[in-house]
KEKE-3310 file (N, C-alpha, C; in steps of 0.2 Angstrom, whole numbers, plus 5000, padded with zeros to 4 digits):
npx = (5382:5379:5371:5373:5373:5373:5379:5373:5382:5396:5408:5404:5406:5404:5395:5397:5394:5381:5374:5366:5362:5356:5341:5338:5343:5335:5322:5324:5327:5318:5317:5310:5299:5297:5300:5290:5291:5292:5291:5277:5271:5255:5260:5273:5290:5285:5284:5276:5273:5280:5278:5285:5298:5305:5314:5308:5310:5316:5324:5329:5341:5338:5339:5332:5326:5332:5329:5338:5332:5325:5335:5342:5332:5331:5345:5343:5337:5345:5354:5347:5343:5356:5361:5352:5353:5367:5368:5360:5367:5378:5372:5369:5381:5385:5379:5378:5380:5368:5359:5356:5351:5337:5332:5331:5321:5312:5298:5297:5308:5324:5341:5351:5356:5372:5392:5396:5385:5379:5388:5389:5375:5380:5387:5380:5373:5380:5384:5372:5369:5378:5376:5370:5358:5353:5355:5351:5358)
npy = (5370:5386:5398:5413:5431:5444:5460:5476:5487:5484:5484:5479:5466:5449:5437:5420:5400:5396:5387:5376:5385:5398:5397:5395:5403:5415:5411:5408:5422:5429:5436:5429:5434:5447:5445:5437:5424:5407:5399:5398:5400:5397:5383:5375:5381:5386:5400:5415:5422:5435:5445:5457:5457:5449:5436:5419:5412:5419:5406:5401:5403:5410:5423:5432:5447:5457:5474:5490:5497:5486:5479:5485:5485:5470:5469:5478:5467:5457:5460:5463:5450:5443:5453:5448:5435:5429:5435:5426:5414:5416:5415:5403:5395:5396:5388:5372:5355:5348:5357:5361:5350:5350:5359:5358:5347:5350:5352:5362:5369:5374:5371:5385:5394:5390:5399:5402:5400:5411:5423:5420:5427:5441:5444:5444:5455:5466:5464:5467:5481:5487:5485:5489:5488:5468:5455:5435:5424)
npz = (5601:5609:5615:5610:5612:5603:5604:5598:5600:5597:5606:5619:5626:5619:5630:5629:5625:5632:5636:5640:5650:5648:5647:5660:5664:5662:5666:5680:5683:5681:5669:5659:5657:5654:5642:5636:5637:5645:5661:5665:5656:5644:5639:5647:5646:5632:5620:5619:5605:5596:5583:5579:5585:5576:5570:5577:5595:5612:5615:5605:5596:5584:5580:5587:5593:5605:5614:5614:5627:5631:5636:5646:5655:5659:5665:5676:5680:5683:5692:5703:5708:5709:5720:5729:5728:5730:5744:5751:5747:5752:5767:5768:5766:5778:5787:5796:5789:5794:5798:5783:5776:5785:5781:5768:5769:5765:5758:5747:5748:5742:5737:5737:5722:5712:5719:5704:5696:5700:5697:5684:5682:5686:5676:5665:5664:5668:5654:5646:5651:5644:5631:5621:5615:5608:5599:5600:5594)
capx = (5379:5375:5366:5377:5371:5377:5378:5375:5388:5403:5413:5404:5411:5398:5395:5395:5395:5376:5369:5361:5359:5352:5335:5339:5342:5329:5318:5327:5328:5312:5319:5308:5292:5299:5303:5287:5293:5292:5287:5270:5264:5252:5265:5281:5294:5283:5285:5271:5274:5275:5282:5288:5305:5310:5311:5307:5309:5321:5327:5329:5347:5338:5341:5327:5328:5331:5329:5342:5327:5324:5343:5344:5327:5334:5353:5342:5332:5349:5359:5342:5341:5362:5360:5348:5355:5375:5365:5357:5371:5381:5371:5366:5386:5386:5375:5377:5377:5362:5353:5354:5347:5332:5330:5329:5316:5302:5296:5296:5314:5331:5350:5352:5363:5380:5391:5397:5379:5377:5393:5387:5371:5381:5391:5373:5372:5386:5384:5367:5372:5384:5376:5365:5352:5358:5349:5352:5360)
capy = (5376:5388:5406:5418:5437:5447:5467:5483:5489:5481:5485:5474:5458:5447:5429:5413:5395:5397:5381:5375:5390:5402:5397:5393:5411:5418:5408:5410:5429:5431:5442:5427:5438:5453:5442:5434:5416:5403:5392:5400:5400:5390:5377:5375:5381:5390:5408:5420:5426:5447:5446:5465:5456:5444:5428:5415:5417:5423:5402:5397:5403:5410:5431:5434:5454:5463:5480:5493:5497:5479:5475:5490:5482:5465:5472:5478:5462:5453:5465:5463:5443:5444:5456:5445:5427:5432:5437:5418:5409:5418:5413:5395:5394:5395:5384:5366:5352:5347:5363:5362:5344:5350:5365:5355:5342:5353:5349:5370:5372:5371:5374:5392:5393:5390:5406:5402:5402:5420:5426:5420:5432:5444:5445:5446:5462:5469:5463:5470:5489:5490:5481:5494:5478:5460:5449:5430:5420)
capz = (5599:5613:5616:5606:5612:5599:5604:5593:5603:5598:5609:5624:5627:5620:5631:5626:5630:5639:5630:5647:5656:5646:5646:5667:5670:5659:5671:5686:5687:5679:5664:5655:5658:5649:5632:5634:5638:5652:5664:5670:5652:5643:5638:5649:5637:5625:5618:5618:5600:5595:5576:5579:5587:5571:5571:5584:5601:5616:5618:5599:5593:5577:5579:5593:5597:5612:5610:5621:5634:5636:5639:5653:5661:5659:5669:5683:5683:5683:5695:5709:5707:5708:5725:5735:5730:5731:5750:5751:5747:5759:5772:5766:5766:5784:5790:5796:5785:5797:5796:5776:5779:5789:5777:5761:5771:5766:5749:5743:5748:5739:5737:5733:5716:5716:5714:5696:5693:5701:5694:5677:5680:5684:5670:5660:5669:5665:5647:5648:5651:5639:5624:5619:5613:5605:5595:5602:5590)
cpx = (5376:5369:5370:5375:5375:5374:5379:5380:5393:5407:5413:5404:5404:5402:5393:5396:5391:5373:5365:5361:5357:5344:5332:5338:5336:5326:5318:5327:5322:5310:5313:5301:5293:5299:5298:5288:5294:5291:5281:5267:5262:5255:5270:5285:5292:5284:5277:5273:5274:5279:5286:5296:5309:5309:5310:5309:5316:5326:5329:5335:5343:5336:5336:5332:5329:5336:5335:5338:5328:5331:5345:5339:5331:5341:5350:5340:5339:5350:5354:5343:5351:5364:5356:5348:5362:5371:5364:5363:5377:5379:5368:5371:5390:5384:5379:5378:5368:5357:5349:5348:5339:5330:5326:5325:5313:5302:5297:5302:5321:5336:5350:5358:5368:5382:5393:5391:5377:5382:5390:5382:5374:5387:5387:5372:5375:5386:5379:5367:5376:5383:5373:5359:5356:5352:5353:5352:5362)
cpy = (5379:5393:5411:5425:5442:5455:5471:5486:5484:5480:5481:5468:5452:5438:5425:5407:5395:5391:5378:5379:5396:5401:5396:5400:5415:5417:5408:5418:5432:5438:5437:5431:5444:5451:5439:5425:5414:5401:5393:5402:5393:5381:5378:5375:5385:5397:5412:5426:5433:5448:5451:5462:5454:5440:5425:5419:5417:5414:5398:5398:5405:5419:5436:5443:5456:5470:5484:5494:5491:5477:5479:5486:5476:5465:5474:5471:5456:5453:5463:5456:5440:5445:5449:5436:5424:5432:5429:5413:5409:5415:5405:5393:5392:5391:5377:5361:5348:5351:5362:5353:5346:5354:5362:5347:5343:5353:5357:5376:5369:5375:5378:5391:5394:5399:5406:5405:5412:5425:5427:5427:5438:5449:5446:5453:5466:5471:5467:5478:5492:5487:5485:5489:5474:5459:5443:5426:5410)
cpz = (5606:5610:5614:5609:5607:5600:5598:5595:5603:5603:5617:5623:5625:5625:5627:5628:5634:5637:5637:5651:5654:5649:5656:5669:5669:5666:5677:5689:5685:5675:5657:5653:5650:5641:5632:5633:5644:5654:5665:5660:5649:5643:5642:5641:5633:5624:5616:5612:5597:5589:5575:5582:5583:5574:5578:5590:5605:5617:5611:5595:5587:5577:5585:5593:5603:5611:5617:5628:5638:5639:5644:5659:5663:5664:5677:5685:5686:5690:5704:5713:5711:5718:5731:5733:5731:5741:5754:5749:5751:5766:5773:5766:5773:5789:5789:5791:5788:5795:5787:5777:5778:5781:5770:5761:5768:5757:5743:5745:5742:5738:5734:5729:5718:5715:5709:5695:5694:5696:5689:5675:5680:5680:5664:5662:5666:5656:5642:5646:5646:5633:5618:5615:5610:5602:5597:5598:5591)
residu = (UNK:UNK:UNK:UNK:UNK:UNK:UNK:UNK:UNK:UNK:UNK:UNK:UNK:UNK:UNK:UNK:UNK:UNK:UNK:UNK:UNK:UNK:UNK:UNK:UNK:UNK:UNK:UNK:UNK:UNK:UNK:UNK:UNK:UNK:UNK:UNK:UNK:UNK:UNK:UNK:UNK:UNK:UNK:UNK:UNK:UNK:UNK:UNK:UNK:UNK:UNK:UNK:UNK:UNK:UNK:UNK:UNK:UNK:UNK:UNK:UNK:UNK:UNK:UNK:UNK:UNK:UNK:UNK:UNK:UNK:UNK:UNK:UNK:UNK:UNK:UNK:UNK:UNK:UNK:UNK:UNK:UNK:UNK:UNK:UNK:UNK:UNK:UNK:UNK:UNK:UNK:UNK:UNK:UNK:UNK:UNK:UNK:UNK:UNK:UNK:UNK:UNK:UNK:UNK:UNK:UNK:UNK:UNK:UNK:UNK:UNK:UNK:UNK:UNK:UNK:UNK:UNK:UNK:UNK:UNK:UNK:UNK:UNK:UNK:UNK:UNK:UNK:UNK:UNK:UNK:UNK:UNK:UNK:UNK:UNK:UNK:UNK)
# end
């Protein structure tokens, strides 16, 4: 069972198949803020509650809302995080395997995501734009 997004707009392509990486990108591109979930609150993991969405939260496969606004905000938040680690992996693709080495010495560095991974966001982007809102199934 993954992360189903199911759009009002039929006619975008929904993904599927996110069962480990849904909750990675939330987190990653820090579209968790926006849905009120994440690492930086009180619990790792938990959901800051708003009943106005329906049920449960943005990580729970049980119909979570995201309204159209939030699906355009979310598409830039993708499309920015997309731009500037497509950028980082370019140049982290160039280097050494020494260099990467040294780099990955320091306790507050690490491997910029693969591109699958970034592709992946930018297919949420994409998905995003054209969905007119989902509910996360």
């Amino acid at each position: 069972m993954g992360y189903d997004l199911m759009p009002k707009n039929k006619e975008a392509s929904s993904p599927h198949g996110m069962l480990f990486t849904w909750p990675l990108i939330l987190n990653e591109t820090g579209v968790c803020y926006l849905l009120g979930y994440g690492n930086n609150t009180v619990d790792i993991g938990s959901y800051v509650y708003n009943g106005s969405r329906g049920p449960g939260s943005p990580v729970s496969n049980d119909g979570f809302k995201v309204t159209a606004s939030e699906a355009k905000v979310m598409a830039k938040l993708f499309r920015g995080y997309v731009f500037v680690k497509r950028f980082i992996r370019e140049e982290w693709d160039k280097k050494t395997e020494d260099e990467k080495n040294r780099i990955l010495s320091y306790k507050t560095c690490k491997e910029p995501p693969s591109k699958e991974f970034i592709d992946k966001v930018e297919s949420l982007a994409e998905f995003c734009e054209k969905s007119g809102g989902f509910r996360i199934k």
